[in-house]
C-alpha positions as CSV (number, residue, x, y, z in Angstrom):
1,X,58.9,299.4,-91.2
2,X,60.8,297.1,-89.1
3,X,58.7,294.7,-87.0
4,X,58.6,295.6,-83.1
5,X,60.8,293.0,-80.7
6,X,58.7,293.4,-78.1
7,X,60.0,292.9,-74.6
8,X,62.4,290.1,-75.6
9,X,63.7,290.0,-71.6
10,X,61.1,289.3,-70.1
11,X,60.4,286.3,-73.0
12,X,63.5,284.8,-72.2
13,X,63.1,285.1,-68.5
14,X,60.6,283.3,-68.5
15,X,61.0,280.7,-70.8
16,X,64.2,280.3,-68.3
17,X,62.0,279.8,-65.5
18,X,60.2,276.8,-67.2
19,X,56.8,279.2,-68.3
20,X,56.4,278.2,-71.6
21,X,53.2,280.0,-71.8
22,X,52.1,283.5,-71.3
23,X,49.0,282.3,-70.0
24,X,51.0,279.6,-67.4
25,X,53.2,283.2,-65.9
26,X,50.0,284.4,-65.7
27,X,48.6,281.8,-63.8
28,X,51.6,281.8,-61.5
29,X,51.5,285.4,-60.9
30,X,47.5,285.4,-60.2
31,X,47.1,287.6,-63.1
32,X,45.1,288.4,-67.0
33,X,47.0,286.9,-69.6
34,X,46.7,289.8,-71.5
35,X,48.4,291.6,-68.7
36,X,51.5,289.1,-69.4
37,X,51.0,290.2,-73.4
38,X,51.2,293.9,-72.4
39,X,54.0,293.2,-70.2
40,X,55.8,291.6,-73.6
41,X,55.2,294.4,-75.8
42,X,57.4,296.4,-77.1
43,X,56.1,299.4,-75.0
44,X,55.6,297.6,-71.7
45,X,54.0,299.5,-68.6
46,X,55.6,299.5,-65.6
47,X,54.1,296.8,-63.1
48,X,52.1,298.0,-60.2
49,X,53.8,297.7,-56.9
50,X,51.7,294.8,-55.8
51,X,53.0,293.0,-58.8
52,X,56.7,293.9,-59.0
53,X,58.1,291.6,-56.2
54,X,55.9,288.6,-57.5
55,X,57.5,289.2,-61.0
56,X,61.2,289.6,-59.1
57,X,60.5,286.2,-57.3
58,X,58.9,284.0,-60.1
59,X,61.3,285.2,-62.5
60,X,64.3,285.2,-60.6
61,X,65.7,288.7,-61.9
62,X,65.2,292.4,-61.3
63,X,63.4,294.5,-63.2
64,X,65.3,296.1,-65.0
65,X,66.7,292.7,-66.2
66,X,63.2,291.6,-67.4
67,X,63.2,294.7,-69.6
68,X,61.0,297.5,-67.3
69,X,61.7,300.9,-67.0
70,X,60.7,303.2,-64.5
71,X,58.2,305.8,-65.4
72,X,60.2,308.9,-64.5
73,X,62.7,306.9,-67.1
74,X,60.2,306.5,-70.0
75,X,61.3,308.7,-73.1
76,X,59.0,310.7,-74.0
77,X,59.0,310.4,-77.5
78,X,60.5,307.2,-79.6
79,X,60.3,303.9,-79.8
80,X,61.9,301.2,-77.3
81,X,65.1,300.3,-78.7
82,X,68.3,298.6,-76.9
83,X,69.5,302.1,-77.6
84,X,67.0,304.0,-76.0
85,X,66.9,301.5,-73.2
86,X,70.6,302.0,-72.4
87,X,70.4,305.1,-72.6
88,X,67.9,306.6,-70.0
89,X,67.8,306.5,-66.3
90,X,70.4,303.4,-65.5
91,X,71.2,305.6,-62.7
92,X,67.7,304.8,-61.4
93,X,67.9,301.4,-61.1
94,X,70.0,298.9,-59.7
95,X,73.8,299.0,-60.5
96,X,74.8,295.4,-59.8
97,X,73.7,293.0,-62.7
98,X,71.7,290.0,-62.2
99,X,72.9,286.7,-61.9
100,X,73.4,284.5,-65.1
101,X,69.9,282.5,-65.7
102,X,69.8,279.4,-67.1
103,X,67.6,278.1,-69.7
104,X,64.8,275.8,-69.1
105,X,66.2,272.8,-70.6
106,X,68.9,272.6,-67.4
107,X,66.2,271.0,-65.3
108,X,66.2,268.1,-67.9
109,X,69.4,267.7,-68.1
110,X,70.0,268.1,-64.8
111,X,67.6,265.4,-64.1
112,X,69.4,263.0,-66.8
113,X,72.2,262.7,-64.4
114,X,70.5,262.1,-61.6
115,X,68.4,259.0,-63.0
116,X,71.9,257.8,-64.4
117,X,73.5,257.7,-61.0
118,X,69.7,256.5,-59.7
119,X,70.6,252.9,-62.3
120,X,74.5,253.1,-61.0
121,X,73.9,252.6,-57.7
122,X,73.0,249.5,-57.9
123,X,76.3,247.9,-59.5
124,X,79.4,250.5,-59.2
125,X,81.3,250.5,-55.8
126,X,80.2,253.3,-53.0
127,X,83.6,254.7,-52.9
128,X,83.4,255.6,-56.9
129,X,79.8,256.7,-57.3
130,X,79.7,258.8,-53.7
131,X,82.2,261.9,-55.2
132,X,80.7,262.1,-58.2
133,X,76.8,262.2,-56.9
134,X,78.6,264.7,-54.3
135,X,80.0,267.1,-56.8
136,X,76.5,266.6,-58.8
137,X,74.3,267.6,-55.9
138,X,77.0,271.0,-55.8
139,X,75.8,271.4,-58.7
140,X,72.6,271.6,-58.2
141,X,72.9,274.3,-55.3
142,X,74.8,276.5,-58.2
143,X,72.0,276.1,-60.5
144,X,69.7,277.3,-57.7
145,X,71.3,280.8,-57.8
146,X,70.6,280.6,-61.8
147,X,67.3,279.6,-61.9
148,X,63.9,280.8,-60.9
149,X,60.0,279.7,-61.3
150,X,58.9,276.3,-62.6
151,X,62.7,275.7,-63.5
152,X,63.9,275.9,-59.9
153,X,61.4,273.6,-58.6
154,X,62.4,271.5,-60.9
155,X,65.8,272.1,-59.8
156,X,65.3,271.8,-56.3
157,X,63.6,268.2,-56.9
158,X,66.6,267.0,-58.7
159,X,68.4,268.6,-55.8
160,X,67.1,266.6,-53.2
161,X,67.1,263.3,-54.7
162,X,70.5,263.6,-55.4
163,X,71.0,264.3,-51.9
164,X,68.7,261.8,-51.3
165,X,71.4,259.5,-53.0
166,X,74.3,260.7,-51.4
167,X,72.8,260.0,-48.2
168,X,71.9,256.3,-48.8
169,X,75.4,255.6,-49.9
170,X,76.3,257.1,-46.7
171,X,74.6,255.1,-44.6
172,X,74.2,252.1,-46.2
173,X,77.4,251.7,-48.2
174,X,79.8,253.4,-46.2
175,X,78.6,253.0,-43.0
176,X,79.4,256.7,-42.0
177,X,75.9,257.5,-40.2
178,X,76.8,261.1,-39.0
179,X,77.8,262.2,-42.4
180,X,73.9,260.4,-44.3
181,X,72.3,262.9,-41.6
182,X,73.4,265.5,-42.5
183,X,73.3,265.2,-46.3
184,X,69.4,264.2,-45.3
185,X,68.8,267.4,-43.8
186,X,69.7,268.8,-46.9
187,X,67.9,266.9,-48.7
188,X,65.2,267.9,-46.6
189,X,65.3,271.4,-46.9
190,X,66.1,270.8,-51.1
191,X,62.7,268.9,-51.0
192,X,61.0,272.0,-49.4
193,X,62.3,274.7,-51.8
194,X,60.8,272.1,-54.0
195,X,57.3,271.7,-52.2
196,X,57.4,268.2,-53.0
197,X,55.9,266.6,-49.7
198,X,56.8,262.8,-51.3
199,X,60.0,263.4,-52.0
200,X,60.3,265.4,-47.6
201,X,58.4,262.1,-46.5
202,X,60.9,259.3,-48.4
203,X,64.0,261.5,-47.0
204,X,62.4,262.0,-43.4
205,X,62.1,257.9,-43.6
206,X,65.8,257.6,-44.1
207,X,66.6,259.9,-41.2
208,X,65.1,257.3,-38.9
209,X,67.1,254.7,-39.6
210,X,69.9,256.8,-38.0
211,X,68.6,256.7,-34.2
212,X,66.6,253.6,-35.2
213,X,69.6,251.5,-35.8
214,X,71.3,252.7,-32.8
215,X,68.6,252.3,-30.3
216,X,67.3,255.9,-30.1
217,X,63.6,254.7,-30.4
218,X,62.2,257.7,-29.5
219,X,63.9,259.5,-32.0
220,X,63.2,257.1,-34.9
221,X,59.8,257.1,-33.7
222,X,59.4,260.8,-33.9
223,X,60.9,261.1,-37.5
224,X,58.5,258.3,-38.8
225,X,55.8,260.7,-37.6
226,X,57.1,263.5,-39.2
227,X,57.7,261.2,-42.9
228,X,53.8,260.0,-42.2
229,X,52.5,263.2,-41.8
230,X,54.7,264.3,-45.4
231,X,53.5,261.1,-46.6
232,X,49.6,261.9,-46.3
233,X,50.1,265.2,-47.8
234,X,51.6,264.0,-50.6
235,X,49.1,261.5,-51.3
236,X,51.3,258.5,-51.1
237,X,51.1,255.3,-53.3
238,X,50.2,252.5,-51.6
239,X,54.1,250.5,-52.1
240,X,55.4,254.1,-50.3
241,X,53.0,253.5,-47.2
242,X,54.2,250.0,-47.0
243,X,57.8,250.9,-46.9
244,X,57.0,253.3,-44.3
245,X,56.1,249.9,-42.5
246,X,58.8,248.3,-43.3
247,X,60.9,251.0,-42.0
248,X,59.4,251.4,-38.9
249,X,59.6,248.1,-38.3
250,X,63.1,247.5,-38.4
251,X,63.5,250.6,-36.4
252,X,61.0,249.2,-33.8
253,X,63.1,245.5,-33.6
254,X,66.3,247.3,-33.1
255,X,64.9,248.4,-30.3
256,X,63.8,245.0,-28.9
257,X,59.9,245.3,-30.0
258,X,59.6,242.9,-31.7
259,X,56.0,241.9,-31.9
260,X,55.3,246.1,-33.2
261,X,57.9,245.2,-35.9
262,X,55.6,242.0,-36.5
263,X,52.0,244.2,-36.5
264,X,53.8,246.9,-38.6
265,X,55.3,244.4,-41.4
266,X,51.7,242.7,-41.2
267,X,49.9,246.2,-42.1
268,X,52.9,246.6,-45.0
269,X,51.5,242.8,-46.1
270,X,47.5,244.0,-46.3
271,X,48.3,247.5,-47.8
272,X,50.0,245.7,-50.7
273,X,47.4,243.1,-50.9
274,X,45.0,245.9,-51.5
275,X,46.9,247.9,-53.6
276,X,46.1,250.7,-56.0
277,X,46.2,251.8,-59.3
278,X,48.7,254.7,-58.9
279,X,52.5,254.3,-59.6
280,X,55.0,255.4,-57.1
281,X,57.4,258.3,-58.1
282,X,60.0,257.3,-60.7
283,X,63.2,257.7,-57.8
284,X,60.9,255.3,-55.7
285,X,63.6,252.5,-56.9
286,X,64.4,250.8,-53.7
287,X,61.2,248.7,-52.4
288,X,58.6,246.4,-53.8
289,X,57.2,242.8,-53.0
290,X,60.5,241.0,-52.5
291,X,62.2,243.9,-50.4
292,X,59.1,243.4,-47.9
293,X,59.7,239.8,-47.9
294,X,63.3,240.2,-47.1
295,X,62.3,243.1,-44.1
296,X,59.9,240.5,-43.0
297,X,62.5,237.8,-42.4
298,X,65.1,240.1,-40.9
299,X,62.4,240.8,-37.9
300,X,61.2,237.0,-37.6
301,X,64.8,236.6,-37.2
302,X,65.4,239.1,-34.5
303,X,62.2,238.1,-33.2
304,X,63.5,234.1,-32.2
305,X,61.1,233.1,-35.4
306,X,63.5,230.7,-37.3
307,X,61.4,228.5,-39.3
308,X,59.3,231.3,-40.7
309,X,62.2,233.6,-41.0
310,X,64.4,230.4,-42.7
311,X,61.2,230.5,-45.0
312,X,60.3,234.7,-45.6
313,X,64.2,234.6,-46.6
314,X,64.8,231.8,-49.0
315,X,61.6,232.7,-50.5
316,X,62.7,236.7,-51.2
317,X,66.3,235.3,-52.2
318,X,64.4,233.3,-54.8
319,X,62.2,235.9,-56.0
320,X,65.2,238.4,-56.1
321,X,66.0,240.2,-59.0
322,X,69.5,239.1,-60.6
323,X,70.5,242.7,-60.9
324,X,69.6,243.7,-56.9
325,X,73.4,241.8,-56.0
326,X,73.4,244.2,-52.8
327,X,70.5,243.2,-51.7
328,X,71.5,239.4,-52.2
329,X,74.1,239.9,-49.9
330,X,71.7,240.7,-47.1
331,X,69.5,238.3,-47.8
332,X,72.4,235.4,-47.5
333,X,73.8,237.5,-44.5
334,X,70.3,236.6,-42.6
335,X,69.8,233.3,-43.8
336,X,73.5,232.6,-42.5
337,X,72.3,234.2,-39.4
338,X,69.2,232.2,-38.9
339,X,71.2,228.9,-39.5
340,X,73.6,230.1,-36.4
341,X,70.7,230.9,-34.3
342,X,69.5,227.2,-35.1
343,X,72.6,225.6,-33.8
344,X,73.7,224.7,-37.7
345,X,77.1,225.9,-38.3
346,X,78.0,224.4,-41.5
347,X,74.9,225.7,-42.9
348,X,75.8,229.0,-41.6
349,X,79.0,228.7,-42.6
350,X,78.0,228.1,-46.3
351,X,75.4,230.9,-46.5
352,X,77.9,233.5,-44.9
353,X,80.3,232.4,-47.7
354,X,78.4,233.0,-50.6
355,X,77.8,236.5,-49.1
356,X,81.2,237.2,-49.3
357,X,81.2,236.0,-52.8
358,X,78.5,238.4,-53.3
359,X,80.5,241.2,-51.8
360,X,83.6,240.4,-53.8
361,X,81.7,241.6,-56.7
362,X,79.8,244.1,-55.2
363,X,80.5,245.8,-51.8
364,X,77.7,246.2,-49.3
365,X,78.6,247.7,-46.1
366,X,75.7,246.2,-44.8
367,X,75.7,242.8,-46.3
368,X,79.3,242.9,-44.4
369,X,78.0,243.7,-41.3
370,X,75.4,240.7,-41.4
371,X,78.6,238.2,-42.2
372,X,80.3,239.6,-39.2
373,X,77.2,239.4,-36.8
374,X,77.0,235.7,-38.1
375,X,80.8,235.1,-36.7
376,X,80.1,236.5,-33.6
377,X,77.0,234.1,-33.5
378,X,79.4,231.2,-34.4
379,X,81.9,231.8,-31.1
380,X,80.7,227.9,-29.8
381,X,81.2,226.6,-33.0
382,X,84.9,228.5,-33.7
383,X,87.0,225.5,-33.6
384,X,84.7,223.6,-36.2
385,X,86.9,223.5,-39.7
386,X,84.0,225.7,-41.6
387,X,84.2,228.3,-39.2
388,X,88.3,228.7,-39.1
389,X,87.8,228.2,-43.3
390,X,85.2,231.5,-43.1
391,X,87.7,233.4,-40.6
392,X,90.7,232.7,-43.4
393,X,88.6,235.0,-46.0
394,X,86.8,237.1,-43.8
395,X,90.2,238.6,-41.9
396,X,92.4,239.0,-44.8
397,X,94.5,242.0,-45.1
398,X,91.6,244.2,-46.7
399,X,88.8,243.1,-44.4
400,X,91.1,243.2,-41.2
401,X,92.3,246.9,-42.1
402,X,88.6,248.1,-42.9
403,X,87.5,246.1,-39.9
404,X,89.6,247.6,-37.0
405,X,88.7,251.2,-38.9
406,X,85.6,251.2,-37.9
């Protein structure tokens, strides 16, 4: 005699959906394991009405598709073959079929991806990366439809750190602010289909720097309330809670406070100090020791402190990571800046230089924009020869063009 199947549909759905267990469906659905093994037999009742939309939502497919027939359907005599099954009662159920489900293993490799773009963003231009991250984050909304359970949590994670992603080069890279807020709210709303409050809080971050770098301080200030809030609920490390800081405070000095900035990159400095044993998330690839000390000389620069600023900022370039090269841009942007501020042109000159060095290799739209605040700092020093040498490579035929764009 032929071994029994059992319900193989209902296995595969939710393998699909990332249960590798009966017991962890059970567990999802509030039930008995052995109600999951009766549900995977080869004769398997028909769920109680209580039950049947859990089982539709966790698994992602009707159920008919996970292999249940109603009772009025149930052939009264014989076993459950594909035969008997296709046979009997399809009028009863549903005539459109379910979507295509995909199996488990798409949440791994949809996550390969993202942590390849994660490493790429650090070294391949913004206008290369930014359609391919795009057209990987439409992915991810396809594989929403095809997913279901643990699987699309999984999904939706990968979802909105890709988003995440797409919104940084946005903002940062390609200075298109409008277009990183919107991504963000996806992101946003990814990160909730997710449940991931982490993930909600380091995206609700980003969306301050929108107002926050144009002046809206009421706005940023309201979104870093919102990312705090996201932040405590998803028990945050304590590098995340310093970045918060750090993000405030640049927020807070754009909008000419700078002694909160101060306070709040001062509370960044003792959290660290303190530290803790847990390790921020693995997409948590942007901030540590060095990016504080470089947010710390930025808002003693804005602040009039140049000595201490001079200091924060040659110390961070020094500590810097060979592989950061955007963030070495910024760093020699501001230290060109706080030579300007100081009366020292050539200096200024010399630091704003080796920025654009920097940014032959590897564009920054922000490293950019601290070489062009540094010109306009340099308008009493314009006929000295290292300020007409710094205009001949800062308005060539590129930079002019991408210049008057904006």
């Amino acid at each position: 005699m032929a071994r029994p199947a059992g319900n193989h549909q209902l296995k595969a759905a939710r393998v699909a959906a990332g249960y590798a267990s009966q017991q962890a469906l059970a567990d999802a659905l509030g039930v008995g394991v052995r109600q999951v093994r009766r549900w995977e037999s080869d004769s398997p009742p028909w769920p109680q009405a209580e039950l049947q939309q859990a089982l539709v939502r966790v698994l992602g497919q009707e159920l008919h598709a996970l292999g249940f027939l109603p009772p009025a359907t149930v052939p009264a005599i014989g076993p459950r073959t594909p035969a008997t099954v296709a046979a009997v009662g399809l009028a009863a159920v549903p005539a459109q079929a379910p979507a295509r489900m995909q199996p488990a293993t798409v949440a791994a490799d949809y996550g390969a991806v993202i942590r390849a773009h994660r490493r790429l963003y650090w070294s391949v231009a913004p206008s290369t990366l930014h359609p391919t991250a795009a057209a990987h984050a439409s992915l991810g909304r396809t594989l929403l439809t095809e997913t279901a359970g643990q699987t699309r949590v999984q999904i939706a994670a990968g979802l909105a750190e890709t988003l995440l992603l797409v919104g940084r080069i946005e903002f940062f890279d390609l200075y298109e602010p409008g277009a990183a807020d919107a991504t963000w709210l996806r992101a946003l709303q990814a990160a909730g289909q997710a449940d991931d409050h982490l993930l909600g809080a380091a995206v609700l971050a980003h969306t301050a720097f929108v107002p926050g770098w144009a002046g809206d301080h009421e706005a940023a200030a309201e979104r870093m309330v919102a990312a705090r809030t996201y932040a405590r609920r998803g028990q945050a490390t304590a590098v995340f809670l310093a970045w918060l800081d750090a993000v405030e405070a640049e927020c807070e000095v754009r909008s000419d406070r700078p002694r909160t900035a101060l306070n709040l990159i001062g509370h960044a400095e003792d959290i660290l100090a303190r530290g803790d044993e847990q390790r921020p998330p693995e997409w948590f690839d942007w901030f540590n020791p060095v990016r504080l000390a470089a947010f710390k000389g930025n808002v003693q620069l804005k602040a009039g402190h140049l000595p201490q600023a001079r200091e924060a900022l040659a110390g961070a370039l020094e500590a810097l990571d060979p592989a950061e090269e955007k963030q070495a841009s910024v760093l020699l942007g501001d230290l060109a800046a706080v030579e300007a501020a100081a009366g020292h042109p050539d200096e200024a000159c010399a630091y704003a230089a080796r920025a654009l060095d920097q940014l032959e290799r590897t564009w920054y739209a922000v490293g950019m924009d601290r070489v062009r605040a540094v010109r306009r700092a340099l308008v009493p020093h314009q006929q000295n020869r290292c300020v007409r040498d710094l205009d001949d490579r800062l308005y060539g035929w590129q930079t002019t063009v991408s210049a008057l764009a904006r």
